[in-house]
C-alpha positions as CSV (number, residue, x, y, z in Angstrom):
1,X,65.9,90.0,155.4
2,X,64.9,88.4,152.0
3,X,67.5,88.8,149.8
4,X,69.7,85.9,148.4
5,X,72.6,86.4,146.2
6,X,71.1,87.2,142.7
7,X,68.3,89.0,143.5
8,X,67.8,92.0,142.4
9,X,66.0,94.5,144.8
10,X,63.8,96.9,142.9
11,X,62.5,99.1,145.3
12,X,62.0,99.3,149.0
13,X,60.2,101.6,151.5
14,X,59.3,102.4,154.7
15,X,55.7,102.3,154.8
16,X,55.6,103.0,158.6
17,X,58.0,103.8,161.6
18,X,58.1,104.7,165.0
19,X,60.5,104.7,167.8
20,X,60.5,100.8,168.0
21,X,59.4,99.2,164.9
22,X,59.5,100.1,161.3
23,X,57.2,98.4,158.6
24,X,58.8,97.6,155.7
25,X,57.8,96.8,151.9
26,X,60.7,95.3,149.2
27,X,60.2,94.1,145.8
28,X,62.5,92.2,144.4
29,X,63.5,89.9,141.2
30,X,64.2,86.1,141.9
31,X,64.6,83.7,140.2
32,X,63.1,85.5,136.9
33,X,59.9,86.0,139.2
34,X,58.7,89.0,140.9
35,X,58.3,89.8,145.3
36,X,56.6,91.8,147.7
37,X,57.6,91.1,150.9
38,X,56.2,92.9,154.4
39,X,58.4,92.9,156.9
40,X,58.8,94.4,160.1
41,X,61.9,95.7,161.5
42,X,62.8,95.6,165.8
43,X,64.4,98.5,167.0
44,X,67.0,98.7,170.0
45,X,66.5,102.1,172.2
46,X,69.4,103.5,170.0
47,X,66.5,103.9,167.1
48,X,68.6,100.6,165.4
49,X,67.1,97.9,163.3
50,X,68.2,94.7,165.0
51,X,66.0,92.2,163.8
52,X,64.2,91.9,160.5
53,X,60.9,89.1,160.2
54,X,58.7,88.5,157.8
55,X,55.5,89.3,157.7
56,X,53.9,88.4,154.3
57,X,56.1,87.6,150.7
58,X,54.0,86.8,147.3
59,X,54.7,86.7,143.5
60,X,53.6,89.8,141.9
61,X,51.3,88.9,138.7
């Protein structure tokens, strides 16, 4: 999703879901900086995250 090896995620939610999408917000360290990415998550009919994209990612002040 955003992640690259050394960052650190912080925190990470699920701001909102249904039966085929989920929206999601991560922060994470990297790179010594701060991140909020938006993404949303593609469900399969199984309820499944099967593909991830990114919405919106910017450096927290």
């Amino acid at each position: 999703m955003f992640s690259t090896p050394g960052d650190e995620l912080i925190q990470i939610e699920d701001v909102l879901e249904n039966d085929e999408y989920v929206l999601i917000k991560a922060i994470y360290i990297a790179e010594n900086q701060s991140y909020t990415e938006i993404s949303v998550g593609i469900k399969d009919p199984n309820g499944d995250i099967v593909k991830i994209v990114c919405v919106d990612k910017y450096k927290n002040q």
